[in-house]
C-alpha positions in Angstrom: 83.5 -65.3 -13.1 79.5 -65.4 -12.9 79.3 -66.5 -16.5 81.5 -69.4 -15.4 79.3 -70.4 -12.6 76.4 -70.3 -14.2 78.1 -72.7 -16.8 78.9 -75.2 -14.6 75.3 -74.6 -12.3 73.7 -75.2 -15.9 75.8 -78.4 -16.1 74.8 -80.2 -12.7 71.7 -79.2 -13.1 71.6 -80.8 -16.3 73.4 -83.7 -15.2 70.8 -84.3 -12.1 68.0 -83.5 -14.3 69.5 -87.0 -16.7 70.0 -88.7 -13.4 66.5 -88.2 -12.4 65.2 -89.8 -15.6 67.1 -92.7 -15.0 65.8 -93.3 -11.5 62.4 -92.9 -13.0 62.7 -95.3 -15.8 64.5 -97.9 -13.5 61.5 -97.8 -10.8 58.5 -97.8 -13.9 60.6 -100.6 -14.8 60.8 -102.6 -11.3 56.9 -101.4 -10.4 55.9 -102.5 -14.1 57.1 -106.2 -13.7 56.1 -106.5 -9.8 52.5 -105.5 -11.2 53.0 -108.3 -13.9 54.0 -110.8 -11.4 51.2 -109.5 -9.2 48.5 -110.3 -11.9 48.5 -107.2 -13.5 46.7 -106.5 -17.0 47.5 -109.4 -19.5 48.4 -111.8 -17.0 46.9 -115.0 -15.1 46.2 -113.5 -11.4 48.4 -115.8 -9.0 47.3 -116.3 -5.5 48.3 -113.9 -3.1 50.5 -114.8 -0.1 48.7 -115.7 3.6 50.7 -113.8 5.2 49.8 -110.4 4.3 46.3 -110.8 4.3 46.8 -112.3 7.8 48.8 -108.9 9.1 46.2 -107.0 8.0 43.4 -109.0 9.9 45.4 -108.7 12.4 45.5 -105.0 12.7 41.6 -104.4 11.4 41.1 -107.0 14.4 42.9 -104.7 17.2 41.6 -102.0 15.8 38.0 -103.9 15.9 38.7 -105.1 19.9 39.9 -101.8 21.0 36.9 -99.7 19.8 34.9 -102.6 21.7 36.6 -102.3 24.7 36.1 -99.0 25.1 32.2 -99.1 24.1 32.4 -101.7 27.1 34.1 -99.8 29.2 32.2 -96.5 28.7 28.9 -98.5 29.4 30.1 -100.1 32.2 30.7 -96.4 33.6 27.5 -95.3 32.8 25.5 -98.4 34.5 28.4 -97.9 37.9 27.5 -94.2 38.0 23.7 -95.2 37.9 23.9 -97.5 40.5 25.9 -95.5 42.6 23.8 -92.8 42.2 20.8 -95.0 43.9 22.6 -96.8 46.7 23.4 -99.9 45.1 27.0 -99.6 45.4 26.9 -101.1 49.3 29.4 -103.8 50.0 26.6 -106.5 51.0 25.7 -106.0 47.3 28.8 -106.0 45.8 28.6 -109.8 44.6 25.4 -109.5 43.3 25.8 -106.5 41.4 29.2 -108.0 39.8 27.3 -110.7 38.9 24.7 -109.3 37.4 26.9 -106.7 35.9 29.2 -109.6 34.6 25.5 -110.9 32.8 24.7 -107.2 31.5 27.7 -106.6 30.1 28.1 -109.5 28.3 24.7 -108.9 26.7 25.5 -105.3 25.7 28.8 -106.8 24.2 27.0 -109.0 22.2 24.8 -106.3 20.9 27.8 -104.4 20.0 30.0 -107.0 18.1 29.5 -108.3 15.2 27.0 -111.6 14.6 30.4 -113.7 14.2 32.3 -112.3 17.3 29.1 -113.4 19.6 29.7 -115.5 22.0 33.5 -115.8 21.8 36.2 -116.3 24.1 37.6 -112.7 23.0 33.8 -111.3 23.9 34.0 -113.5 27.4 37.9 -112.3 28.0 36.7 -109.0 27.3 33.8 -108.3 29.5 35.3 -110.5 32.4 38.8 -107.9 32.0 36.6 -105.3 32.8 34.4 -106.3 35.3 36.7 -107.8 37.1 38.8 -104.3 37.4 35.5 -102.8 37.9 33.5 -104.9 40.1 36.3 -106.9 42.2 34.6 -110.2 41.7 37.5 -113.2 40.3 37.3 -113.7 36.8 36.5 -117.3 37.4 33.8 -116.1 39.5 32.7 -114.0 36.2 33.6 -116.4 33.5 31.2 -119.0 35.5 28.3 -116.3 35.2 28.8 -116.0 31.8 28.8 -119.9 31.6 25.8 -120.0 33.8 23.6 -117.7 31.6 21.0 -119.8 30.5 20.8 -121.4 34.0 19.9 -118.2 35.9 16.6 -116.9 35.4 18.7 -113.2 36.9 21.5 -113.8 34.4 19.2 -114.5 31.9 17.2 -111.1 32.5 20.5 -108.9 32.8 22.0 -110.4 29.5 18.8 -109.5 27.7 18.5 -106.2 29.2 22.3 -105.5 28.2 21.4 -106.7 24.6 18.3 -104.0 24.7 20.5 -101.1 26.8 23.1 -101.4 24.5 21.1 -101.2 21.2 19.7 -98.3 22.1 22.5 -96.6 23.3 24.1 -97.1 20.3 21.5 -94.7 18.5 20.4 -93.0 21.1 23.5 -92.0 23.1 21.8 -93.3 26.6 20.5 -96.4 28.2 16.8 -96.6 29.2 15.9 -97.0 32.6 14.1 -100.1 32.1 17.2 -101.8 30.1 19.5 -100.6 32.8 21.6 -102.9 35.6 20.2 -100.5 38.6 16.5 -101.0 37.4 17.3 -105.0 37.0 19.6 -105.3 40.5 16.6 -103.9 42.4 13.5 -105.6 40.5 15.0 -109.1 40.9 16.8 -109.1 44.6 15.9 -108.4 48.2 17.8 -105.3 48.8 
């Protein structure tokens, strides 16, 4: 009885084994002439489809935006727990620290993206996003800041210092005093 089951155990597995091979041989086979049609060795390379390239964009893209966001956000933290810490966080100053926040922000955002993303409508749409949830000033109030930049001698000072506080966190893990919204809020206004 056990030599007959070990006959016929021998046989599937011998018949699997042959089944296998063919599997094998027809994949090589299909991967073989998609890397031919692909431009693989021997072959004239043909242009590759948009839409692939495009998805993948895409993704590196999101991927790119959401590792700004929160770089944003975490700075935007730190400079609201700095001002809070010194008494800045009092409702008469609440519109002049979102504005000037709105200003900072958008500086350290440009310090962080790359050279192309600069000045962007997905750089604006970010920084306004957060400020506004942050700050409670409109977004139309903070897109006009950000409009307004080169206007406002304060706007002006707070974008630079974000470019500045920014950099330097980025290497150094902290923003200097001097490069930070609390220093700049109380330099440049009548508190």
């Amino acid at each position: 009885m056990f030599e007959n089951m070990s006959y016929w155990l021998v046989v599937l597995t011998q018949v699997a084994l042959v089944a296998l091979l063919l599997l094998l041989g027809v994949q090589m086979f299909r991967v073989s002439r998609e890397g031919a049609l692909a431009g693989g060795p021997g072959t004239e390379p043909q242009p590759q489809r948009k839409s692939r390239p495009i998805h993948t964009d895409r993704a590196t893209n999101s991927r790119y935006r959401t590792e700004l966001f929160t770089q944003l956000h975490i700075l935007a933290a730190l400079q609201e727990r700095e001002c809070r810490g010194k008494g800045l966080d009092r409702p008469e100053m609440a519109t002049i620290l979102g504005t000037c926040a709105t200003a900072w922000l958008y500086g350290a955002g440009c310090a962080l993206c790359d050279e192309a993303d600069r000045h962007s409508e997905t750089l604006a749409g970010l920084v306004v996003h957060i400020i506004s949830r942050k700050t409670g000033i409109s977004r139309s109030e903070a897109l006009s800041v950000i409009e307004d930049l080169t206007v406002n001698t304060l706007y002006l000072a707070c974008f630079r210092a974000g470019l500045d506080g920014a950099r330097h966190w980025r290497e150094h893990n902290y923003v200097p005093s001097q490069s930070g919204l609390c220093e700049l809020v109380a330099g440049h206004t009548f508190i």
